[in-house]
ZAMARGU-4260 file (C-alpha; in steps of 0.2 Angstrom, whole numbers, plus 5000, padded with zeros to 4 digits):
<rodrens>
0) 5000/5000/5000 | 5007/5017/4997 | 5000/5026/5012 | 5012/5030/5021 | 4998/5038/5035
5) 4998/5024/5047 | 5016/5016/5043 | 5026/5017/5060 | 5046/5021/5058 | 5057/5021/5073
10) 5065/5035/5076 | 5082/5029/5076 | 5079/5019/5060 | 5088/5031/5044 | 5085/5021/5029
15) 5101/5025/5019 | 5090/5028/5002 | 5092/5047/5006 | 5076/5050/4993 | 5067/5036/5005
20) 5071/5046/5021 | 5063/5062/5013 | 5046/5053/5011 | 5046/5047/5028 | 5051/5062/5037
25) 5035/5070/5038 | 5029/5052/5044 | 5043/5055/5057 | 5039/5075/5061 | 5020/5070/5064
30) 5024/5055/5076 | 5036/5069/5085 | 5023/5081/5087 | 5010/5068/5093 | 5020/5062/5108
35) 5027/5080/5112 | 5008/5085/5116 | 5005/5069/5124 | 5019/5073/5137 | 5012/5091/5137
40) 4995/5088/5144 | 5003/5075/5154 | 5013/5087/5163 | 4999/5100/5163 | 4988/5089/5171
45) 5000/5083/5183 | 5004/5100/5188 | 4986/5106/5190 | 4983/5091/5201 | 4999/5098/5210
50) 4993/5116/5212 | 4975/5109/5217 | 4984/5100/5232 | 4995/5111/5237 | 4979/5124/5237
55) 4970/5112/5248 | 4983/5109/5258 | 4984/5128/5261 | 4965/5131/5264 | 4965/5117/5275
60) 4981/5124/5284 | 4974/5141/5284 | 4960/5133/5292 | 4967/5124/5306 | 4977/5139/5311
65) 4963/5152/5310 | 4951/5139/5323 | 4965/5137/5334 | 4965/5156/5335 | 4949/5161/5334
70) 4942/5146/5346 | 4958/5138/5355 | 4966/5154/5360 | 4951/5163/5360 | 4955/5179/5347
75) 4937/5184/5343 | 4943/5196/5333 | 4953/5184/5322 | 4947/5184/5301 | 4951/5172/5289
80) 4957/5182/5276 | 4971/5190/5288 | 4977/5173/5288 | 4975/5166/5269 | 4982/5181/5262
85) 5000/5185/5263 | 5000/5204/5262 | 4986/5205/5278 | 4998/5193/5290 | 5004/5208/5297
90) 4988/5213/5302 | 4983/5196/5310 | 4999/5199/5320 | 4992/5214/5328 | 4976/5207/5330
95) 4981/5193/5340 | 4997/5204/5350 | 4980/5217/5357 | 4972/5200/5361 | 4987/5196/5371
100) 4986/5213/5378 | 4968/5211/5382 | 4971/5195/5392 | 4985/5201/5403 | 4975/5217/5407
105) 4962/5204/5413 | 4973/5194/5425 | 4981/5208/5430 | 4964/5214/5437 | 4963/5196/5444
110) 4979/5196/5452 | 4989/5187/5441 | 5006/5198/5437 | 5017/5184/5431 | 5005/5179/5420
115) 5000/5195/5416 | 5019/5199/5413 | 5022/5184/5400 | 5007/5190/5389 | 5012/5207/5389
120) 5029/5204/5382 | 5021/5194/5367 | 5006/5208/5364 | 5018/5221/5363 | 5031/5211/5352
125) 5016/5208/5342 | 5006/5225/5341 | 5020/5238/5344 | 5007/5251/5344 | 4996/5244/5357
130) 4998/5259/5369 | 4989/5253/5386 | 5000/5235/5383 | 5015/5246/5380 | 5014/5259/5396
135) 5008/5244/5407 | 5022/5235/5403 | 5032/5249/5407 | 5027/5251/5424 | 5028/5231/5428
140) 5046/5234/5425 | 5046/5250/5436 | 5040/5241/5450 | 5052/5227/5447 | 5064/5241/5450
145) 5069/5237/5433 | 5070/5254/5425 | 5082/5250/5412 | 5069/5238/5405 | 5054/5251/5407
150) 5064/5266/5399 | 5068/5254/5385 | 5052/5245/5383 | 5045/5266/5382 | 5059/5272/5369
155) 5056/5256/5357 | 5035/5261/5356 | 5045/5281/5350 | 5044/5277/5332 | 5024/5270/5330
160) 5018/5281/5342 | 5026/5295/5341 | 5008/5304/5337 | 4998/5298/5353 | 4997/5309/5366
165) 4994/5297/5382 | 5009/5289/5377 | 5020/5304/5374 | 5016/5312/5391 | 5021/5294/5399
170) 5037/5295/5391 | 5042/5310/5393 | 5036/5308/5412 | 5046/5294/5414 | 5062/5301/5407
175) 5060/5317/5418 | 5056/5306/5435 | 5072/5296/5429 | 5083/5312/5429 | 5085/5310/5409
180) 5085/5329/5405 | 5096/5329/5390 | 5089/5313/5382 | 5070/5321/5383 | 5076/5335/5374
185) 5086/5326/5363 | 5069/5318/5359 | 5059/5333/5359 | 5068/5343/5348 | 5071/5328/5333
190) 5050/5327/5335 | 5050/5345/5336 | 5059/5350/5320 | 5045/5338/5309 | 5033/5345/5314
195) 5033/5364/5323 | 5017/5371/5320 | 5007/5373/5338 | 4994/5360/5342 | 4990/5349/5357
200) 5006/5336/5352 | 5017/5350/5351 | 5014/5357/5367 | 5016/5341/5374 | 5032/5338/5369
205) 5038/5357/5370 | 5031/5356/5389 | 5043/5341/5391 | 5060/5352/5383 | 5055/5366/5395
210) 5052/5356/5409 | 5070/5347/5403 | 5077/5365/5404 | 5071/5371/5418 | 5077/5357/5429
215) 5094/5360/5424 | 5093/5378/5427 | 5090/5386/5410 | 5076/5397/5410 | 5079/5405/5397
220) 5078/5391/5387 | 5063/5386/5395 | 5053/5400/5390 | 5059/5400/5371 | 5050/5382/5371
225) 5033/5387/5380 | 5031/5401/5370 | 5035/5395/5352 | 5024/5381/5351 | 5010/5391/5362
230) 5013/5381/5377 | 5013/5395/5388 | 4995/5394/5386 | 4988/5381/5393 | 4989/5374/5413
235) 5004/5364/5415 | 5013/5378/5405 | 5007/5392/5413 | 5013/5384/5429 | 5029/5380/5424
240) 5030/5399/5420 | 5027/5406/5440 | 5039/5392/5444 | 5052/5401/5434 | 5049/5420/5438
245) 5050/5411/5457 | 5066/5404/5453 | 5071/5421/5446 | 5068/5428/5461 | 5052/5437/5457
250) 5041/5431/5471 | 5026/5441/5473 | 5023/5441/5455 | 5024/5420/5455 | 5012/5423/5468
255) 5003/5431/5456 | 5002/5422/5444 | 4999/5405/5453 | 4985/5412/5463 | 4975/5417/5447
260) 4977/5399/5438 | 4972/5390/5456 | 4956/5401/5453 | 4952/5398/5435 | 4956/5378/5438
265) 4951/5373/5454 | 4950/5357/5451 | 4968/5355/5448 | 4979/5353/5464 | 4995/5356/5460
270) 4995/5376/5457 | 4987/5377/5476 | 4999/5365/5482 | 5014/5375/5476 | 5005/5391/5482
275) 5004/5384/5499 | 5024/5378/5497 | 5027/5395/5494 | 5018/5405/5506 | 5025/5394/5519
280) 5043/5397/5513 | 5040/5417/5514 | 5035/5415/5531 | 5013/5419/5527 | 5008/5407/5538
285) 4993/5414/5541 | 4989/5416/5522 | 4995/5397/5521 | 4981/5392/5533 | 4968/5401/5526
290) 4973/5394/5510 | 4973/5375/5519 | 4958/5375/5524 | 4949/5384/5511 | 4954/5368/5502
295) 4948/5356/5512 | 4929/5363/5514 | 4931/5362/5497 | 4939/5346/5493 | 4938/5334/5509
300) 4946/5319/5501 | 4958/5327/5497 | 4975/5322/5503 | 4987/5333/5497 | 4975/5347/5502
305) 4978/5337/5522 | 4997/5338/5520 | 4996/5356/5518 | 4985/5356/5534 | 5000/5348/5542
310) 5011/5360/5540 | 4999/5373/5545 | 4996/5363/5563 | 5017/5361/5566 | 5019/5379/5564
315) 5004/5381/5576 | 5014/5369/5589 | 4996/5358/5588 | 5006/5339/5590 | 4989/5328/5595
320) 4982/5333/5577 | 4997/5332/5567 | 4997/5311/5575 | 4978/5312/5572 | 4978/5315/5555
325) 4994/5307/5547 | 4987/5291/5557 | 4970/5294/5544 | 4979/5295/5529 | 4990/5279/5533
330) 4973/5272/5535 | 4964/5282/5523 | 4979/5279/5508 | 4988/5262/5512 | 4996/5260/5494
335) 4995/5276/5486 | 5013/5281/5483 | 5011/5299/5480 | 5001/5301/5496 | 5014/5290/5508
340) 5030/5300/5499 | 5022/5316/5502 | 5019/5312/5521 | 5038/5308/5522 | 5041/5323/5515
345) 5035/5332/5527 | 5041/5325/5541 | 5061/5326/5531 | 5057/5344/5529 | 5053/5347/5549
350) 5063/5336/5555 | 5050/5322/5560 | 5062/5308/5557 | 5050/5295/5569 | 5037/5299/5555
355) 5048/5295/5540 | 5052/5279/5548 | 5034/5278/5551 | 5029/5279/5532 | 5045/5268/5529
360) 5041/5254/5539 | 5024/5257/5532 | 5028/5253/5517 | 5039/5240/5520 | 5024/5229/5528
365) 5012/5232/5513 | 5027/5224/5501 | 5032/5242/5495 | 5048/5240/5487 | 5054/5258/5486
370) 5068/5269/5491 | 5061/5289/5491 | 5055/5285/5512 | 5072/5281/5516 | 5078/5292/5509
375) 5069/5304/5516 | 5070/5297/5534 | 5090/5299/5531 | 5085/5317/5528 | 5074/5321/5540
380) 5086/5313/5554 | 5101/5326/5546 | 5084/5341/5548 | 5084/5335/5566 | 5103/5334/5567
385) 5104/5317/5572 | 5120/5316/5563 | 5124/5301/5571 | 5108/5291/5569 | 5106/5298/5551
390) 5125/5289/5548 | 5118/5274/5557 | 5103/5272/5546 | 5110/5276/5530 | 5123/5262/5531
395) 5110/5249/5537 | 5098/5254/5524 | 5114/5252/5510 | 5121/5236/5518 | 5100/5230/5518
400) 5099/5236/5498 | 5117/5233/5493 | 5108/5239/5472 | 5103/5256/5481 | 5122/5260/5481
405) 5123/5260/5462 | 5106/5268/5461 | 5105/5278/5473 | 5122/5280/5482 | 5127/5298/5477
410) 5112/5306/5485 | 5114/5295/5502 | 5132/5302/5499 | 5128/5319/5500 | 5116/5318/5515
415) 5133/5308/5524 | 5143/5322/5520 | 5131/5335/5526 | 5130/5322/5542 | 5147/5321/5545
420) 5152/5339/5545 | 5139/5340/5558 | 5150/5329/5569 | 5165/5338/5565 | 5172/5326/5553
425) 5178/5334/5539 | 5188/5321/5533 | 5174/5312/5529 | 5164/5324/5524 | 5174/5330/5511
430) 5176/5311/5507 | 5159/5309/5504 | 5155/5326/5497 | 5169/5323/5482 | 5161/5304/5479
435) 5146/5317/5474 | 5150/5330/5466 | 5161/5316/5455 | 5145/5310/5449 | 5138/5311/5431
440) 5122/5320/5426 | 5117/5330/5443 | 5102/5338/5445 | 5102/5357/5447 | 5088/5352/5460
445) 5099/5339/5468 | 5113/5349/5469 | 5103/5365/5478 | 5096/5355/5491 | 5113/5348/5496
450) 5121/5366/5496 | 5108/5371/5507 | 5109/5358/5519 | 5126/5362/5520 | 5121/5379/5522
455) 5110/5375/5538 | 5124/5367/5547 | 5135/5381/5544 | 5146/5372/5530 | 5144/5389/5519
460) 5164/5384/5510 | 5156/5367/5506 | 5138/5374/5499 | 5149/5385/5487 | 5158/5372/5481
465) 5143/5364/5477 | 5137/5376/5467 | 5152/5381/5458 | 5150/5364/5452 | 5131/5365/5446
470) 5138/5380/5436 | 5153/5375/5430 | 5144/5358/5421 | 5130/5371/5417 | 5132/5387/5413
475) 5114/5391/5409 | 5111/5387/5426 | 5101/5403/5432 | 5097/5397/5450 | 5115/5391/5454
480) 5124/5405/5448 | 5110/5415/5460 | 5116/5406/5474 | 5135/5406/5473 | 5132/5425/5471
485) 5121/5426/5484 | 5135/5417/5495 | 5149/5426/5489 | 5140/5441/5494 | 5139/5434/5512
490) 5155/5428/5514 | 5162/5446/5506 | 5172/5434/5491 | 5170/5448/5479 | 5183/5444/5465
495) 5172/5431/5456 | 5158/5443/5460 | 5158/5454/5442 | 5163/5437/5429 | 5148/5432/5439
500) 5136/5446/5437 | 5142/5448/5419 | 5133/5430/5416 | 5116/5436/5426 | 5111/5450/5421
505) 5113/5442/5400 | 5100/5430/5408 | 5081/5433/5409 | 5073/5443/5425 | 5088/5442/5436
510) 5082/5446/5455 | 5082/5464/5455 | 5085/5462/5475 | 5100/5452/5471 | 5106/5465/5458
515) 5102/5480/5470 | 5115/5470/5485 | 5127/5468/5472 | 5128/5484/5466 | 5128/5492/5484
520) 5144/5478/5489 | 5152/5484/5470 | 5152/5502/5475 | 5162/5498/5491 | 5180/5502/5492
525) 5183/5483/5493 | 5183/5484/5475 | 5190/5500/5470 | 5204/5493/5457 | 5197/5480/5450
530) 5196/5483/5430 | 5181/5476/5428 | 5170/5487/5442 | 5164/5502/5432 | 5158/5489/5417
535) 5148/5478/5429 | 5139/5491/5439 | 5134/5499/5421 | 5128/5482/5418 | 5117/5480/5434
540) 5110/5497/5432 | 5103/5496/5414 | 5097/5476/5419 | 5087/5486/5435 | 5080/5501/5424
545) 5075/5485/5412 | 5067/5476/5427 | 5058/5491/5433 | 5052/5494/5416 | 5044/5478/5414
550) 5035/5478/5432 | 5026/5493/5428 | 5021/5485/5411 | 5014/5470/5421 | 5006/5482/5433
555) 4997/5491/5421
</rodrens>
C-alpha cells in the first residue's frame, strides 16, 4: 500500500535511500509532534493536580490555624482572610498581640502579674502600637525596680507612636522622673523639627523640653519652648511659668500668677499645692492656713490638700492633730505612693524623722519596694541633726539594699557628708562630698538641696563648692549661679563677684534684689581697682531700669 499515514518508523531507524528518508520524514515530524503533546497535557495535568493539592493543603492549613486562633486561643477578633492572604499577616499579628494585651490586662485585674507579665511581652512584640500593653508593661518593669527595661520598653514604642498623646506624656514623664534631662530633649527637639506648628502634640512635647530646661537651670531656654509652640497657654505651661519668675527671684509676682490659675482651675491641685509651698517658705503662715483650709471645705478627700493642713498645725505647735491626722491618711491611703511620699516629705522637711520611719516601715509591711522613704527618713534625721543616727541608718539601709548604692548612692552620699560635717568630721565629709560631686548627670535640684543643707549646718565653704559645680557643668544654670552670688556676697568673696554678674544679668529677669546688694557691695572700696568694676555696675543698672520697666508693664 502506498499510504504511508499509518506506517510506524522508529525514530532511530535512517534508511540510507536518502530520497526514502525524505518521504518518511514528515511520517517522522508527525509522530514527534504527537507524543510531544502527549507529554504536554501529561505534565499539565500533573501539575494542575499539583497546584490543586497544594491549594487544599493551604486552605485546609489556613483553616486549622485560623480555629486554633479564633476558638483555641480565643481571638474573637481573628478573620480568615488576615490569615489566607499574605499581604494581611501583618495585620493578624496585631490582632492577635492586642488579644494578648487584652488578656493580661484581665489577669492583672485578677491578680495574676506573672502571667500577666508573659502575655504582655508577646502583645507588645506583636502589636508595637498597642499603647495601654505598652505603658503597662512599662510600669511592671518599674515596680520590678527594673527601670532600664521600662525606659527601654518606652523608647522602642517612640517610632509608631510618636503621634499619641497618652503615650507621649508617659514617656516624657518617665524620662523626667528618671533624671533623663538631655535625652528628653534630645527627643523633643528631633519630634519638634518635623513638625513645629502649635497644636496639642506639640505642646506636649515642648512642655517636656522646657520642663528638661528648667530642671537643669535654664530658664531662658525654658521659655523660648513654651512660648514658640503656644505652650505658655495652657495649665501645666502656665505653671511652669510662676515656677520660673520664682526661681528668678520674682516672688510676689509668681504669687501672682499661681493664685489666678488655682482660681480659673480649681479642680487642679498642683498650682494650690505650690502656692501653699510658697507662702510657707516666705513665712505667710497665716495666708497658708487660710489657703489650707479653704481647700479642704472644698475638697475633703483630698490628701494633698491634708498635707498642707499639716504643715499649717506644726507651725501652730498643735502635736495631738498632726498624729491624728497622718494616722488617717496611713489608713485612709495604704498604697497610694504619692500620698505615703508626700507624708515623708513632710516629716524630712521638719525634721520628723520618727514619721519618716513611720511611712517607711509602712511601706515595708504592705510589700512596698521603694527607696524615696528612706531616703527621706536619712533626711529628716540630718533636719533633726541626728547626725549620728542619720550615719547609722543610712549604712543599714545600703548594707539591707546593697543595688541602692549604684542607684541611689550619690544622693545618700551627699546627705553623709552633710552628716558628718555635723559631727565635726571633715575628713569624711569632704570624702563623701567629692564621691558626689564626682558623679555624672546631677540635677540642678539635687545639687541645691545639698548646698543648702550644708548651708543649715553652717558648711557655707562646702555649699559653694557645690554650686560652683552646678555652674561650672551648666552654665545656663540661672538658679545656681543666683546662689553662689548670693554666698559670695555673704561671705564678702568679691573677685568672682563681676565674671559672675556679667553671666546674670545676660539671663532673663535676674532678681532685682539680688542686683540691688550687688551693686551696693560693688560700689564699696573693697573693690576699687578691680578693671572690671565700672563695666559691671553699668551692667546692673541698665538690667534694673529694664526690670523696673517691665514691672510697671505687668502692673498696668
Amino acid at each position: 500500500m502506498n499510504d504511508t499515514s499509518e506506517h510506524k518508523v522508529p525514530l532511530g531507524d535512517i534508511p540510507p535511500d536518502l530520497t526514502g528518508w525524505k518521504k518518511l520524514l514528515p511520517v517522522v515530524v508527525h509522530q514527534a509532534a504527537g507524543e510531544d503533546k502527549t507529554i504536554r497535557i501529561f505534565w499539565g495535568k500533573l501539575i494542575f493536580l499539583l497546584l490543586a493539592l497544594v491549594s487544599v493543603g493551604y486552605l485546609v492549613l489556613v483553616s486549622g490555624l485560623y480555629f486554633h486562633a479564633k476558638y483555641a486561643r480565643g481571638v474573637q477578633q481573628a478573620i480568615f482572610l488576615d490569615l489566607l492572604l499574605p499581604s494581611r499577616w501583618e495585620h493578624h499579628r496585631v490582632v492577635q498581640g492586642d488579644h494578648y494585651v487584652s488578656v493580661a490586662e484581665r489577669q492583672m485585674r485578677e491578680g495574676q502579674t506573672l502571667d500577666a507579665f508573659r502575655n504582655l511581652r508577646i502583645g507588645v512584640a506583636q502589636s508595637p502600637g498597642n499603647v495601654s500593653g505598652r505603658l503597662l508593661l512599662s510600669r511592671l518593669y518599674a515596680s520590678a525596680n527594673r527601670f532600664d527595661q521600662a525606659q527601654q520598653t518606652l523608647l522602642d514604642g517612640l517610632p509608631v507612636l510618636d503621634f499619641h498623646p497618652d503615650f507621649l506624656q508617659s514617656l516624657f514623664g518617665f524620662l523626667l522622673q528618671q533624671q533623663q534631662d538631655a535625652l528628653t530633649l534630645k527627643i523633643a527637639k528631633n519630634l519638634l523639627a518635623h513638625d513645629s506648628a502649635p497644636s496639642a502634640r506639640t505642646g506636649i512635647i515642648a512642655l517636656a523640653a522646657a520642663s528638661a530646661c528648667y530642671f537643669r537651670g535654664n530658664y531662658d531656654r525654658a521659655e523660648d519652648f513654651l512660648t514658640s509652640y503656644a505652650a505658655d497657654r495652657s495649665y501645666d505651661g502656665r505653671l511652669l511659668l510662676a515656677q520660673i519668675d520664682w526661681e528668678r527671684g520674682y516672688r510676689e509676682l509668681a504669687l501672682l500668677h499661681l493664685t489666678a490659675l488655682a482660681r480659673q482651675f480649681p479642680g487642679h491641685e498642683s498650682a494650690s499645692v505650690q502656692l501653699g509651698a510658697w507662702l510657707r517658705a516666705l513665712g505667710r503662715h497665716d495666708e497658708f492656713r487660710r489657703l489650707a483650709l479653704m481647700r479642704q471645705l472644698a475638697q475633703p478627700q483630698s490628701p494633698s490638700s491634708r498635707i498642707d493642713l499639716l504643715y499649717a498645725l506644726r507651725h501652730d505647735g498643735e502635736t495631738e492633730k498632726i498624729s491624728r491626722e497622718t494616722a488617717a491618711l496611713l489608713r485612709q491611703f495604704p498604697r497610694d505612693q504619692t500620698i505615703l511620699v508626700a507624708l515623708a516629705n513632710f516629716a524630712a522637711n521638719t525634721g520628723d524623722a520618727a514619721l519618716a520611719r513611720q511611712v517607711y516601715d509602712h511601706g515595708n509591711r504592705l510589700g512596698l519596694t521603694w527607696e524615696a522613704p528612706a531616703f527621706l527618713t536619712v533626711e529628716a534625721l540630718v533636719v533633726k541633726r541626728d547626725y549620728r543616727g542619720a550615719l547609722e541608718l543610712t549604712r543599714a539601709l545600703l548594707n539591707d539594699h546593697p543595688d541602692w548604692t549604684k542607684r541611689h548612692g550619690a544622693l545618700f552620699n551627699s546627705l553623709q557628708a552633710v552628716a558628718c560635717h555635723g559631727l565635726g568630721d571633715t575628713v569624711s565629709a569632704q570624702l563623701y562630698l567629692a564621691n558626689f560631686l564626682g558623679q555624672a548627670d546631677l540635677r540642678a535640684d539635687n545639687l541645691l538641696a545639698v548646698a543648702r543643707r550644708f548651708a543649715d549646718v553652717g558648711a557655707k565653704s562646702q555649699a559653694r563648692l557645690v554650686l560652683a559645680q552646678a555652674v561650672s557643668a551648666d552654665p545656663l544654670n540661672q538658679s545656681a549661679l543666683t546662689g553662689l552670688i548670693q554666698l559670695d556676697l555673704e561671705q564678702n568673696n568679691l573677685a568672682p563677684l563681676p565674671d559672675n554678674l556679667r553671666r546674670l544679668v545676660a539671663m532673663r529677669k535676674p532678681s532685682a534684689d539680688l542686683l540691688r546688694a550687688a551693686s551696693y557691695r560693688l560700689g564699696s572700696d573693697l573693690l576699687l581697682f578691680s578693671p572690671q568694676r565700672d563695666d559691671t555696675l553699668r551692667l546692673i543698672e541698665q538690667a534694673l531700669a529694664a526690670s523696673s520697666t517691665a514691672g510697671v508693664r505687668a502692673k498696668g
